[in-house]
FIDREN-406956 format. One record per residue (C-alpha): residue in three letters; residue number from 1; x, y, z. Coordinates in Angstrom, 1 decimal, decimal comma. Each point is the difference from the previous one (the first is absolute). Example, Ala and Ser with C-alpha at 12.3 -4.5 7.8 and 13.67 -1.06 7.14 Angstrom:
BEGIN
<'ALA'; 1; <12,3; -4,5; 7,8>>
<'SER'; 2; <1,4; 3,4; -0,7>>
***
This chain:
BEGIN
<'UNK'; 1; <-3,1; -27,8; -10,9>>
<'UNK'; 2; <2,8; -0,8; 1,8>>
<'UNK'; 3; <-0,8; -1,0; 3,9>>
<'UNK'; 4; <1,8; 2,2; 2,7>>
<'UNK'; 5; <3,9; -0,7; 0,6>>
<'UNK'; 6; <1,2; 1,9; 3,5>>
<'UNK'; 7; <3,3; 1,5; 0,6>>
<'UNK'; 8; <0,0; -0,5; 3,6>>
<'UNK'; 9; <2,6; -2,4; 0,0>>
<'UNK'; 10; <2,8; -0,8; 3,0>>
<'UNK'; 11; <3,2; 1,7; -1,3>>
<'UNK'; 12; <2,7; -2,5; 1,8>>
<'UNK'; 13; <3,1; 2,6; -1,1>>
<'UNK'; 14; <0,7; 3,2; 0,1>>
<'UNK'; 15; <3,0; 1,8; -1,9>>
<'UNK'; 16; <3,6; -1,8; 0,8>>
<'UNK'; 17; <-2,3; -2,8; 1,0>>
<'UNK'; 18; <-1,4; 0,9; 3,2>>
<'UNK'; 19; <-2,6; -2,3; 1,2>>
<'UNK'; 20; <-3,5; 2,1; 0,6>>
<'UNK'; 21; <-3,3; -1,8; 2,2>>
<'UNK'; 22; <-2,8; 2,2; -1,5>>
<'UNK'; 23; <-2,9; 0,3; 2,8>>
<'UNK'; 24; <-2,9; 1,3; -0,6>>
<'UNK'; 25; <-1,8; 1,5; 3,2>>
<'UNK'; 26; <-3,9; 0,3; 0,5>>
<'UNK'; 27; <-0,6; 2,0; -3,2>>
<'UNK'; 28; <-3,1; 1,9; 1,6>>
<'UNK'; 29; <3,3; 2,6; 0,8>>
<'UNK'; 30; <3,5; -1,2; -0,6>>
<'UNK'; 31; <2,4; 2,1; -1,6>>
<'UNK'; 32; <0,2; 1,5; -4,0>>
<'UNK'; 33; <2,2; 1,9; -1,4>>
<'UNK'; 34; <-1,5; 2,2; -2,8>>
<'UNK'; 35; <1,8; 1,5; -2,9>>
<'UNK'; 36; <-1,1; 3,3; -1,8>>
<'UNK'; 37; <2,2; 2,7; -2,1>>
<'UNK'; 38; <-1,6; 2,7; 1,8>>
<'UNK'; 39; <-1,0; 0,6; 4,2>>
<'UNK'; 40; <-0,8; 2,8; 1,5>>
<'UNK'; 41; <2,1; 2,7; 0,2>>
<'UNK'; 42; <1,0; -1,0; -3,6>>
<'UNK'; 43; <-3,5; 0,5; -1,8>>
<'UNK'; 44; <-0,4; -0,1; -3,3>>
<'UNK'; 45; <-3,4; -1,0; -0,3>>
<'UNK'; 46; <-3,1; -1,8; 1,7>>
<'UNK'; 47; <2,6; -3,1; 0,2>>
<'UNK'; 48; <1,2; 1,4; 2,7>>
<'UNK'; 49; <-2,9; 0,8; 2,5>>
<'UNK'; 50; <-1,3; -3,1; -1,1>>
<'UNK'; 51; <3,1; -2,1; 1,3>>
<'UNK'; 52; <0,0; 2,3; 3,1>>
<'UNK'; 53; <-3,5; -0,6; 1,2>>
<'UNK'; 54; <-0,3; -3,3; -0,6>>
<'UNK'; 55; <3,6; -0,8; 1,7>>
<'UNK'; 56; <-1,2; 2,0; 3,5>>
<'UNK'; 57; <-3,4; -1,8; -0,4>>
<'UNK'; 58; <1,5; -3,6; 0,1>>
<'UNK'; 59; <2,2; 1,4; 2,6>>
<'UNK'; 60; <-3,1; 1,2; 2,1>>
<'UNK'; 61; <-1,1; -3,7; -0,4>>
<'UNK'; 62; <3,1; -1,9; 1,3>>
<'UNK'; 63; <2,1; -0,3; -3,0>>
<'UNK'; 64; <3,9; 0,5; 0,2>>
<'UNK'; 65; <0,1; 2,2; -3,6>>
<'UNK'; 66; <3,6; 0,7; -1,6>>
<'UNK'; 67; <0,0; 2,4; -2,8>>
<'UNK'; 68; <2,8; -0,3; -2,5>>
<'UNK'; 69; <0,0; 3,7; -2,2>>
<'UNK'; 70; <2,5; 2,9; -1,1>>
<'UNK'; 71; <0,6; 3,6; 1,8>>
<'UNK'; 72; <1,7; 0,6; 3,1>>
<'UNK'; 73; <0,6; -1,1; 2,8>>
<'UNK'; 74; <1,4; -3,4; 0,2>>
<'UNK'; 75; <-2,1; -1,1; 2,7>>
<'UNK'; 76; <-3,2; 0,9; 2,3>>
<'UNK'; 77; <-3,2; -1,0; 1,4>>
<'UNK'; 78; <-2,9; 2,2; -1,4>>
<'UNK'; 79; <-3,1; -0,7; 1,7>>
<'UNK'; 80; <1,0; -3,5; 0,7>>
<'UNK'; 81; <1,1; -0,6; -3,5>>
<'UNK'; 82; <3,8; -1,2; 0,1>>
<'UNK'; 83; <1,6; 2,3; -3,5>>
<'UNK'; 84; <2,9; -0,9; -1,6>>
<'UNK'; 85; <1,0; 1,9; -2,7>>
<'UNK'; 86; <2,7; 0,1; -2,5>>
<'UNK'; 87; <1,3; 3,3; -1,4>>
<'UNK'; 88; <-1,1; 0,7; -3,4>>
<'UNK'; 89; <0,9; 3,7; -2,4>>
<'UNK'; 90; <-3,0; 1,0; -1,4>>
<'UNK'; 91; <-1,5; -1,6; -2,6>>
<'UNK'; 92; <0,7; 1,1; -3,7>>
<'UNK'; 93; <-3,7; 1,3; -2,0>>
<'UNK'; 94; <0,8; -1,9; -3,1>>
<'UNK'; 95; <-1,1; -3,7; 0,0>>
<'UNK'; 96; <2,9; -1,5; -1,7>>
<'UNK'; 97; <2,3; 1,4; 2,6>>
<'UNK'; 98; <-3,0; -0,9; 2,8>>
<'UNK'; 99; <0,4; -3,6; -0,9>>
<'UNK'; 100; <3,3; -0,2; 0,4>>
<'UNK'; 101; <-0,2; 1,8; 3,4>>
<'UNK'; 102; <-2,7; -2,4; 0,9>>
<'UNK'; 103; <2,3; -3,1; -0,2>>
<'UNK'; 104; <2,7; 1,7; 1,7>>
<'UNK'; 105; <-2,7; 0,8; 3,4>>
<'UNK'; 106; <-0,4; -3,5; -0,4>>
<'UNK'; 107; <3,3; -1,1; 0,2>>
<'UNK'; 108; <0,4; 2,7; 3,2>>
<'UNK'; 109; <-3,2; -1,6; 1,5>>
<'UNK'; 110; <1,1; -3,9; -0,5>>
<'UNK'; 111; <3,5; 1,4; 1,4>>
<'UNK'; 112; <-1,5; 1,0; 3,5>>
<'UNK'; 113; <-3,2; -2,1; -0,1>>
<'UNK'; 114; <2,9; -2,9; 0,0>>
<'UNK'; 115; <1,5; 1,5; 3,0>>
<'UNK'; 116; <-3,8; 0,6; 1,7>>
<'UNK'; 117; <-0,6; -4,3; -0,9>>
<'UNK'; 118; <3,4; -0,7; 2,1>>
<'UNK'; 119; <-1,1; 1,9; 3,3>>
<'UNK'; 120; <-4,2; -1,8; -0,5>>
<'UNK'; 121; <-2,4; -2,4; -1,2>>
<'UNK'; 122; <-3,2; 1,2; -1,9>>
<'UNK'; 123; <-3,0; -1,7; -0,8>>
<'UNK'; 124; <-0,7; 1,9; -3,4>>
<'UNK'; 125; <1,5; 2,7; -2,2>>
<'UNK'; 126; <-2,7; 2,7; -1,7>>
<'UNK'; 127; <0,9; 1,2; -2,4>>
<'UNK'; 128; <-1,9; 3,2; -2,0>>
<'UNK'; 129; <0,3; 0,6; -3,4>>
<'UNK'; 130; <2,6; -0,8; -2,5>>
<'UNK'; 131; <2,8; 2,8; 0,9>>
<'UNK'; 132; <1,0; -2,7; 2,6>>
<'UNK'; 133; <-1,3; -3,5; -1,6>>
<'UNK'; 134; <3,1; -1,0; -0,1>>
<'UNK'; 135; <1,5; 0,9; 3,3>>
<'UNK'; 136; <-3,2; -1,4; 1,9>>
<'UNK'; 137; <0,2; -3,2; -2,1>>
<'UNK'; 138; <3,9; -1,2; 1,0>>
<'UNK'; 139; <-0,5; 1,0; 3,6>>
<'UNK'; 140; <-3,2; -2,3; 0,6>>
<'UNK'; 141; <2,3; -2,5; -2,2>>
<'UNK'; 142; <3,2; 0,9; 2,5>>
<'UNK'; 143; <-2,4; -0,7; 3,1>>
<'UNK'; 144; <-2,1; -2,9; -1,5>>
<'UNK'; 145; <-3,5; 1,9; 0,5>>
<'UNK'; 146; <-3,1; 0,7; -2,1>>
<'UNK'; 147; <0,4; 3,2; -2,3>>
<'UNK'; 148; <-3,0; 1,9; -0,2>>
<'UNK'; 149; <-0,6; 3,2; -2,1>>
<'UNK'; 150; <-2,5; 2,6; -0,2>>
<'UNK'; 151; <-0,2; 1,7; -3,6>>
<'UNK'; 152; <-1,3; 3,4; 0,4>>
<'UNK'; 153; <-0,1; 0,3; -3,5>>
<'UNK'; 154; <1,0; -1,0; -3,2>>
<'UNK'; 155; <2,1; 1,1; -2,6>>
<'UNK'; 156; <-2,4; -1,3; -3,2>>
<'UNK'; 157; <-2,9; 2,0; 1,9>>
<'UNK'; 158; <1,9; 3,3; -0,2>>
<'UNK'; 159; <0,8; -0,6; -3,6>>
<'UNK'; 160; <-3,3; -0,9; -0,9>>
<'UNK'; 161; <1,2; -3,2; -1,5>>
<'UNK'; 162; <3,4; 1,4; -1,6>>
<'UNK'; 163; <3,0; -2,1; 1,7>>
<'UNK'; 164; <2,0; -1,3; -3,1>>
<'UNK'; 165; <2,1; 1,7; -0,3>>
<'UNK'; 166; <2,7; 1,3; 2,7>>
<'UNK'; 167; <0,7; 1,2; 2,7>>
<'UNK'; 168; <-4,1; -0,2; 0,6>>
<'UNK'; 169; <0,7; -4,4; -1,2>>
<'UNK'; 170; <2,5; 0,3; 2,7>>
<'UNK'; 171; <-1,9; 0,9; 2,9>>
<'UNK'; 172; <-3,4; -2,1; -1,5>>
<'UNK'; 173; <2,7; -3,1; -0,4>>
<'UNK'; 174; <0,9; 0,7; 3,7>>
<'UNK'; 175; <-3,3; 0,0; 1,1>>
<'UNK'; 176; <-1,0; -3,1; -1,6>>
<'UNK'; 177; <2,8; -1,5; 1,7>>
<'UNK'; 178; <-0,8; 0,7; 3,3>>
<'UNK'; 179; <-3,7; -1,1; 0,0>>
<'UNK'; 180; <0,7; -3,3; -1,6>>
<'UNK'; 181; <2,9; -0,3; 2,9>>
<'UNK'; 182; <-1,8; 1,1; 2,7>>
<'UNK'; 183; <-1,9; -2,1; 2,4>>
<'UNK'; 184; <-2,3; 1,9; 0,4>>
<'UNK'; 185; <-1,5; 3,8; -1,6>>
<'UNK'; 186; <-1,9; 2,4; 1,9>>
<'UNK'; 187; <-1,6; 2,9; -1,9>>
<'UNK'; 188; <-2,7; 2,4; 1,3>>
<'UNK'; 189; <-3,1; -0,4; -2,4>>
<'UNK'; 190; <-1,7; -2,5; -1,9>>
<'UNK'; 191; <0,9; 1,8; -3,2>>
<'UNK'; 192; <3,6; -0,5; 0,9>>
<'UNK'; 193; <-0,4; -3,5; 0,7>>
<'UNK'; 194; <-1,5; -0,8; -3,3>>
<'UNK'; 195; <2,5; 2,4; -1,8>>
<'UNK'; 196; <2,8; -1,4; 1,7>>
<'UNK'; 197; <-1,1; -3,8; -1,2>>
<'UNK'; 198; <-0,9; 1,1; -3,9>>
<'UNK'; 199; <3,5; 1,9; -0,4>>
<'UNK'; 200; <2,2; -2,6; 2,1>>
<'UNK'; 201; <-1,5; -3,2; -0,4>>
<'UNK'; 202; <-0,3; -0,8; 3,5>>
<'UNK'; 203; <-3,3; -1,8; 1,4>>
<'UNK'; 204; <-2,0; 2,4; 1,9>>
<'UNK'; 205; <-0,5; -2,7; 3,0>>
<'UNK'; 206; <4,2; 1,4; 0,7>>
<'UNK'; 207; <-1,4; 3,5; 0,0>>
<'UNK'; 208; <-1,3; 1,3; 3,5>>
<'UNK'; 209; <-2,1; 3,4; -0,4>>
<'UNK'; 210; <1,1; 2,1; 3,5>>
<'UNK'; 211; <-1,8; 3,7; -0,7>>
<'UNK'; 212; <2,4; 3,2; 0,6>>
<'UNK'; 213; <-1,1; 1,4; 3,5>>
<'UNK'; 214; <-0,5; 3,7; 1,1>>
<'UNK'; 215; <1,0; 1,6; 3,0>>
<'UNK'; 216; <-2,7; 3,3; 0,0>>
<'UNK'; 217; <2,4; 1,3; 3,6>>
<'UNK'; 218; <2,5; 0,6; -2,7>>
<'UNK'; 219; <-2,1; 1,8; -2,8>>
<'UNK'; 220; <0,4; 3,1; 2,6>>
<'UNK'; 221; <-0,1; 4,0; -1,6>>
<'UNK'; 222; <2,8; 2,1; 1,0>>
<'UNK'; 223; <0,1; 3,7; 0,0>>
<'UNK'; 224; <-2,8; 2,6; -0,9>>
<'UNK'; 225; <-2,3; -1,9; -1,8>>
<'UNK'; 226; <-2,0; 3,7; -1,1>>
<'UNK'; 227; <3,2; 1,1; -1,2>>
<'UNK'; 228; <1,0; -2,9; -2,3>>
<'UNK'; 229; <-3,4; 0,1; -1,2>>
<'UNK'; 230; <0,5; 3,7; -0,9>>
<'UNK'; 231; <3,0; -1,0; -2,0>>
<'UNK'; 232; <-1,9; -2,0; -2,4>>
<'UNK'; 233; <-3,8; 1,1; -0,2>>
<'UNK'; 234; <-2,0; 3,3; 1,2>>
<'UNK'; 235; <-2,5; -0,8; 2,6>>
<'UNK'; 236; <-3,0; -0,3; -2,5>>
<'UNK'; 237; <1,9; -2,0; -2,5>>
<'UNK'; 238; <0,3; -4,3; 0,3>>
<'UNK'; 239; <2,9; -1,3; -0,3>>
<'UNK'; 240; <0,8; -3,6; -1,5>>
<'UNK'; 241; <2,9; -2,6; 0,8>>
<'UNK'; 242; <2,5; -2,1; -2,5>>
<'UNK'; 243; <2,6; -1,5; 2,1>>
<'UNK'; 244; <2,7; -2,5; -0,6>>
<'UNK'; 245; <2,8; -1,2; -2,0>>
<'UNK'; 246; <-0,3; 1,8; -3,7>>
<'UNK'; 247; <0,5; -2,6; -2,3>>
<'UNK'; 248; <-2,3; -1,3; -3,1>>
<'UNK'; 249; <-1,7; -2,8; 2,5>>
<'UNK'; 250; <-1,5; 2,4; 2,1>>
<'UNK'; 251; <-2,3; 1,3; -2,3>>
<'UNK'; 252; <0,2; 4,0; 0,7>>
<'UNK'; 253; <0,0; 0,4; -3,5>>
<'UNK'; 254; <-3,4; -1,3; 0,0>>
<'UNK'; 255; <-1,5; 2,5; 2,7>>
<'UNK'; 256; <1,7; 2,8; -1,7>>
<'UNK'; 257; <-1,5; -1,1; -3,2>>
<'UNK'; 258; <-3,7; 0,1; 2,3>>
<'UNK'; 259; <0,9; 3,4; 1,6>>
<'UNK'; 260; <-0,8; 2,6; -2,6>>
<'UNK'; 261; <-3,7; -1,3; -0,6>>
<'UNK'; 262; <-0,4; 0,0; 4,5>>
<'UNK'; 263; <1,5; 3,6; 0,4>>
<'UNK'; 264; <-2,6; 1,0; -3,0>>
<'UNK'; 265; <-3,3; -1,4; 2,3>>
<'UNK'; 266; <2,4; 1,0; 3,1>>
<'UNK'; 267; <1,6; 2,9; -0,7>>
<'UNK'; 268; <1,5; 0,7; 3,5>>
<'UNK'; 269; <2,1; -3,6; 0,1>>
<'UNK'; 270; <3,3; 0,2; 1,0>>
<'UNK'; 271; <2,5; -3,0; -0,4>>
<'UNK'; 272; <3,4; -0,8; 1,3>>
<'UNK'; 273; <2,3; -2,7; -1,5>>
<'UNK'; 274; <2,6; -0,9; 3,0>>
<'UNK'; 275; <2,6; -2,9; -1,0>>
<'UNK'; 276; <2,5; -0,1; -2,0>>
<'UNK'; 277; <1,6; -2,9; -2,8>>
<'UNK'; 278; <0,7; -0,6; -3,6>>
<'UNK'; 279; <-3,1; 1,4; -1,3>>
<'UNK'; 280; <0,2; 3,4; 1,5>>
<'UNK'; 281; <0,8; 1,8; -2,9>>
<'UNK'; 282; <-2,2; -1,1; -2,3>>
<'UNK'; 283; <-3,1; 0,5; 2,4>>
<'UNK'; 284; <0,9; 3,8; 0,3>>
<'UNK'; 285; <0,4; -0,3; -3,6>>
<'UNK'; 286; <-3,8; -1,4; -0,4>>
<'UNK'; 287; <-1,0; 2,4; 2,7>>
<'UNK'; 288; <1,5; 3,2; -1,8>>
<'UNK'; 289; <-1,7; -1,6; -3,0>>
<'UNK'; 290; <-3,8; -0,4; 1,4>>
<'UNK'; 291; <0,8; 3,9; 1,3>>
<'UNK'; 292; <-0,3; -1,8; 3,9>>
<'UNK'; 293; <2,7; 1,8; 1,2>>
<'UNK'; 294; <-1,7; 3,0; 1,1>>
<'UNK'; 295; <-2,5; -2,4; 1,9>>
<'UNK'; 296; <3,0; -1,9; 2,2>>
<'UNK'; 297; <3,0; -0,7; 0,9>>
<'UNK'; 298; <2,6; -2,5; -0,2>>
<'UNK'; 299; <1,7; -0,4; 3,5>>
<'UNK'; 300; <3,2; -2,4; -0,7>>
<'UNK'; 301; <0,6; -2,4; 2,6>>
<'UNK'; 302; <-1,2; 0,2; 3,4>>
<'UNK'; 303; <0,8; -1,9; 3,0>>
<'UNK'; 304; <-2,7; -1,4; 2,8>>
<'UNK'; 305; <-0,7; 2,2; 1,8>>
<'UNK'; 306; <-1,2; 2,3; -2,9>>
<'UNK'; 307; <-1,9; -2,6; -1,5>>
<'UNK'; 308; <-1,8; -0,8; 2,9>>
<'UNK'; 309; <-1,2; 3,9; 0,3>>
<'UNK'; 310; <-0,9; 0,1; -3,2>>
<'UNK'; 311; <-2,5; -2,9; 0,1>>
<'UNK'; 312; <-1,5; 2,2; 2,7>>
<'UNK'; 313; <-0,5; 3,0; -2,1>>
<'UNK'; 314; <-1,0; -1,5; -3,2>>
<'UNK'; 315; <-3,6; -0,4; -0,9>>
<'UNK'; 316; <0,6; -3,0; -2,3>>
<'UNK'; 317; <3,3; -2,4; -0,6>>
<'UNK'; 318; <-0,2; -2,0; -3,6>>
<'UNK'; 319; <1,9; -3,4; -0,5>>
<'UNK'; 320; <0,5; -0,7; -3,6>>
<'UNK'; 321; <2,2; -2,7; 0,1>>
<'UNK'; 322; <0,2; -2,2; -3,1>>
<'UNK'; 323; <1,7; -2,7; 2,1>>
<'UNK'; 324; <-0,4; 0,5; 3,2>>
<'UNK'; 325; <0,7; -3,2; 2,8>>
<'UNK'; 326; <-1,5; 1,3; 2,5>>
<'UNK'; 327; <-0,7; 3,8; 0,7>>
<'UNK'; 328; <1,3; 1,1; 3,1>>
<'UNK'; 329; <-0,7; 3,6; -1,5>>
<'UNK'; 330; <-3,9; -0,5; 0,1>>
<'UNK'; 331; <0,0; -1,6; 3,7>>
<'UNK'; 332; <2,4; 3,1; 0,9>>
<'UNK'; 333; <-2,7; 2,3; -1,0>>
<'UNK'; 334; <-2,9; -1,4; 1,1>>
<'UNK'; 335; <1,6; -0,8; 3,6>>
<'UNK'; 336; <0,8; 3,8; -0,3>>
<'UNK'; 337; <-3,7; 0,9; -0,3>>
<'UNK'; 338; <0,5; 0,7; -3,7>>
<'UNK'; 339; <-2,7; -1,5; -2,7>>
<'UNK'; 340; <1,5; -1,9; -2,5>>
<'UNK'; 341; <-0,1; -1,0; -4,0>>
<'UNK'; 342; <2,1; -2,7; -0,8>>
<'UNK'; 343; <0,0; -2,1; -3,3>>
<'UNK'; 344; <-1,7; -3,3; -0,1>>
<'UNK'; 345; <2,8; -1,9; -0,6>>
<'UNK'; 346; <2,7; -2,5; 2,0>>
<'UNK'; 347; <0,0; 0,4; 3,7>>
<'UNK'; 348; <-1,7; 3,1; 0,1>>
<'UNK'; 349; <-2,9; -2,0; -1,0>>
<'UNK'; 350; <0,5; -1,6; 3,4>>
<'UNK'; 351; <1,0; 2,9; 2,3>>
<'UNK'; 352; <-3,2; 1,6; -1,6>>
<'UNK'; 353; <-2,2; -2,9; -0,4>>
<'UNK'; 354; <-3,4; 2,0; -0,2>>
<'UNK'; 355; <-1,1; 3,7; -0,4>>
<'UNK'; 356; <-0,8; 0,4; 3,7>>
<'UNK'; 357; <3,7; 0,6; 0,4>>
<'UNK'; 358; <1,4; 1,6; -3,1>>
<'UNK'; 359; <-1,5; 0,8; -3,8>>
<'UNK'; 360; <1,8; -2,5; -2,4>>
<'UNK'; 361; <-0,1; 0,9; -3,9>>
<'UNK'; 362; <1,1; -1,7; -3,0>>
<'UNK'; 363; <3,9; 0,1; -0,3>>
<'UNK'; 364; <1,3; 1,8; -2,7>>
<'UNK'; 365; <-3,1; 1,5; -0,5>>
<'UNK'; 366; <-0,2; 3,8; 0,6>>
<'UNK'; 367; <-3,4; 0,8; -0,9>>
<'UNK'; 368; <-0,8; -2,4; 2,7>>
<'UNK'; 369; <2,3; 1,2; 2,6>>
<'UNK'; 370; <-1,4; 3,7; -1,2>>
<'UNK'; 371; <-3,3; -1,2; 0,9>>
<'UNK'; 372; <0,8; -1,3; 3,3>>
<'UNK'; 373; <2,1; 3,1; 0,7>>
<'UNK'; 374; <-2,8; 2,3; -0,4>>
<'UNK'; 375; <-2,7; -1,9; 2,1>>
<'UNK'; 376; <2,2; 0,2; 2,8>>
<'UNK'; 377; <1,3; 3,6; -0,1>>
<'UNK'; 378; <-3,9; 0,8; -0,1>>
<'UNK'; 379; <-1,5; -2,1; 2,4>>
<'UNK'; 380; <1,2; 1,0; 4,1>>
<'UNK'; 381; <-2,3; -3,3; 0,8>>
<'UNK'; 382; <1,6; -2,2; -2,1>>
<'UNK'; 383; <3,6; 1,2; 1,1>>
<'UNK'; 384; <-1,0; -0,3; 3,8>>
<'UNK'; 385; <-1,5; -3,5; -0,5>>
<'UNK'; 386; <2,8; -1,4; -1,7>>
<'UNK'; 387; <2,6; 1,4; 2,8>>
<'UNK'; 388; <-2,7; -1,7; 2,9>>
<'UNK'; 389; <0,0; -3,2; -1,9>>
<'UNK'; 390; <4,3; 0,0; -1,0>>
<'UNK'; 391; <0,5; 0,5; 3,9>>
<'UNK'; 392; <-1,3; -2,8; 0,9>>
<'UNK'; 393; <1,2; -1,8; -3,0>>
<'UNK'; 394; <3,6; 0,8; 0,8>>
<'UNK'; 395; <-0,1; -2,0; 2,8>>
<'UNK'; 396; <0,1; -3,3; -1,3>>
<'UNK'; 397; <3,7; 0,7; -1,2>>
<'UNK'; 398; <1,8; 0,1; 3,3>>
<'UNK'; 399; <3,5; -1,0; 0,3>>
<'UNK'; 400; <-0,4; -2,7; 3,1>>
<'UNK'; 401; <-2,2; -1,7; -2,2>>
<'UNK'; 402; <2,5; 0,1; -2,8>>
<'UNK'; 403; <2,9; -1,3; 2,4>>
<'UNK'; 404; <-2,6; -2,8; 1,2>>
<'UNK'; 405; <-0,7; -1,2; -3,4>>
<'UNK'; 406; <4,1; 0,2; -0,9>>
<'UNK'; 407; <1,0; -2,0; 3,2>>
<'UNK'; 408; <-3,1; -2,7; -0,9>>
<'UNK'; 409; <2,1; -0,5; -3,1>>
<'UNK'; 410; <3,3; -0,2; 1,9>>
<'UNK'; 411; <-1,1; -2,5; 2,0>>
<'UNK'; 412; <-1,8; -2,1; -2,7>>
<'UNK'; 413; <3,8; 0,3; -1,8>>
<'UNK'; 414; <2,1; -0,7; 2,6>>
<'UNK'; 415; <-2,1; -3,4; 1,1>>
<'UNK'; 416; <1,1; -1,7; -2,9>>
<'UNK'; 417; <1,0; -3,6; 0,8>>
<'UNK'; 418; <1,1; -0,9; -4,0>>
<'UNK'; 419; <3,3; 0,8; -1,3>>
<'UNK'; 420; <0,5; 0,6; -3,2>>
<'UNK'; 421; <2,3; 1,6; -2,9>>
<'UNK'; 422; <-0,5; 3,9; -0,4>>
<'UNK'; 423; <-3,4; 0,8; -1,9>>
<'UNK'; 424; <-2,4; 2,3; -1,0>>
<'UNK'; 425; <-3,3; 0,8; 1,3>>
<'UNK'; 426; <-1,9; -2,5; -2,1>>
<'UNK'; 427; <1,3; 0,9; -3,6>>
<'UNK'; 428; <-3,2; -0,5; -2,4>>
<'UNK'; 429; <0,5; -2,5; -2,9>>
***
């Protein structure tokens, strides 16, 4: 095993030679500059709210935070987060024409991020995920400062393993890339963080675990909450939750698979499937199949403010994942007062670390998940003991602590006395 090598090295020239004195303030605040493909208004996923609330947390706690993303406008100040943004068209659906579009946002970003260098210093560039490795690794090269990404997730854990063969060896190539050039990782479970050093080769010790937070202000219903109940379930019927992106990794097939043995022991169960993704078709397909459809409904995407209603009116949410880094779906729920299943796998292992909080059933296991299904649809105690316990659960996962944890690691980067060629966060032999 290779010992550490830093980046953090004094960059004496710029482009056309300029020299540059790099100065790195008290790194308890200081000033980063954070690099995401997505910031809110432009929200494509839980990237996004992610980058958002952990940007106005550091804020809240003295750091100057400029976000580099795409959308409009050029400039402003949201909640004390300086945006700068660089027009982008939207974003083409097949992957071979996505990657290609990726390199291009990079190209826009290193463009303006250039200009953003010339007018100040920063002590760190954060990057997140691999749609802007690149980008976030030339700037912290262009301003002589650590480079530090966060990998939400990766591509060989979506694809269960299958990345050889493009454009999925593309992305997993990219990936690989970035953690071994990095200074330092952050990911947000201790599944991650061994999953991260297995598929990349990195040495866990360059892998800092910072869980996802939760803001429960924003989980907040909107509307008639009677009415949307109405929609979905008669008032003597239950009615169950599968939310998120539909694709294989999420295991809805799995539940499906559970749901016609539960509706026989619980015949007045009600589900609804809200998301939408690559796997929507064949789930109605498997639905129509198992003759569900008469017992649910399939809602397409929804945006937040649905979602957060419907964990109000639900009686039970399921997580299925197959790979699943964290599972900001469960801790949704149960800060919405909802119980919970999740599968006991990856981070939802760790967002759900005992029963007291949320059922956990063998993944890819339906009779299991069956089984749990049923004893919580029957049992009012059990459902109203596990919403007590998740609500105080919840609480540990609270964005200032995130942004404390985040700066700790800013400051433990950007006091770096060695200098050094550009490097990896400890590459495993």
């Amino acid at each position: 095993m290779s010992g550490r090598r830093r980046s953090v090295r004094c960059v004496t020239e710029r482009a056309a030679g300029r020299a540059l004195r790099v100065q790195f303030r008290p790194a308890v605040n200081g000033r980063v500059l954070i690099v995401s493909w997505e910031y809110p208004p432009v929200v494509e996923g839980g990237l996004a709210r992610h980058v958002r609330k952990l940007s106005e947390a550091l804020v809240r706690q003295g750091v100057e935070v400029h976000v580099l993303t795409r959308g409009e406008p050029e400039r402003e100040v949201r909640a004390g987060v300086h945006v700068h943004r660089v027009p982008e068209p939207a974003w083409p659906r097949d992957l071979d024409r996505f990657l290609a579009w990726v390199q291009a946002m990079n190209d826009d970003m290193l463009r303006v991020g250039f200009e953003l260098l010339d007018e100040l210093d920063v002590d760190l560039v954060h990057g997140h995920d691999w749609l802007v490795a690149r980008a976030g690794s030339a700037l912290a090269d262009r301003a002589g400062v650590p480079f530090l990404t966060t990998i939400h997730a990766t591509e060989h854990g979506r694809h269960q393993g299958w990345v050889d063969k493009p454009p999925q060896s593309t992305i997993h190539a990219t990936e690989r890339w970035m953690a071994r050039r990095a200074d330092a990782i952050v990911c947000c479970s201790h599944y991650m963080r061994g999953h991260i050093a297995d598929v990349f080769g990195v040495d866990e010790a360059g892998v800092t675990v910072i869980p996802n937070g939760i803001d429960p202000g924003d989980l907040q219903p909107v509307g008639d909450l009677d009415a949307l109940r109405a929609r979905y379930a008669s008032p003597d019927e239950l009615l169950l939750l599968l939310v998120g992106r539909l694709v294989y990794e999420k295991g809805f097939q799995f539940a499906l698979d559970a749901l016609p043995a539960v509706i026989r022991r619980v015949p007045n169960l009600r589900f609804l499937v809200a998301g939408s993704g690559t796997h929507e078709q064949e789930l109605k397909r498997q639905a129509r199949e198992l003759r569900l459809m008469e017992h649910g409904t399939f809602v397409g995407w929804i945006d937040d403010a649905l979602l957060h209603s419907l964990y109000r009116i639900a009686d039970l949410t399921v997580v299925p994942s197959l790979y699943e880094p964290f599972g900001l779906v469960a801790l949704e729920a149960m800060a919405s007062g909802c119980p919970c299943i999740v599968a006991n796998t990856g981070g939802l292992a760790e967002v759900a670390p005992t029963d007291d909080v949320a059922l956990r059933f063998r993944s890819r296991d339906p009779r299991s998940l069956g089984r749990m299904m049923v004893r919580v649809l029957t049992d009012d105690a059990l459902r109203d003991r596990l919403v007590a316990q998740a609500s105080e659960h919840v609480l540990r996962f609270d964005w200032n602590d995130v942004a404390t944890q985040t700066r700790e690691l800013y400051a433990q980067l950007t006091a770096a006395d060695d200098v050094a060629p550009p490097s990896a966060a400890r590459i495993s032999s």
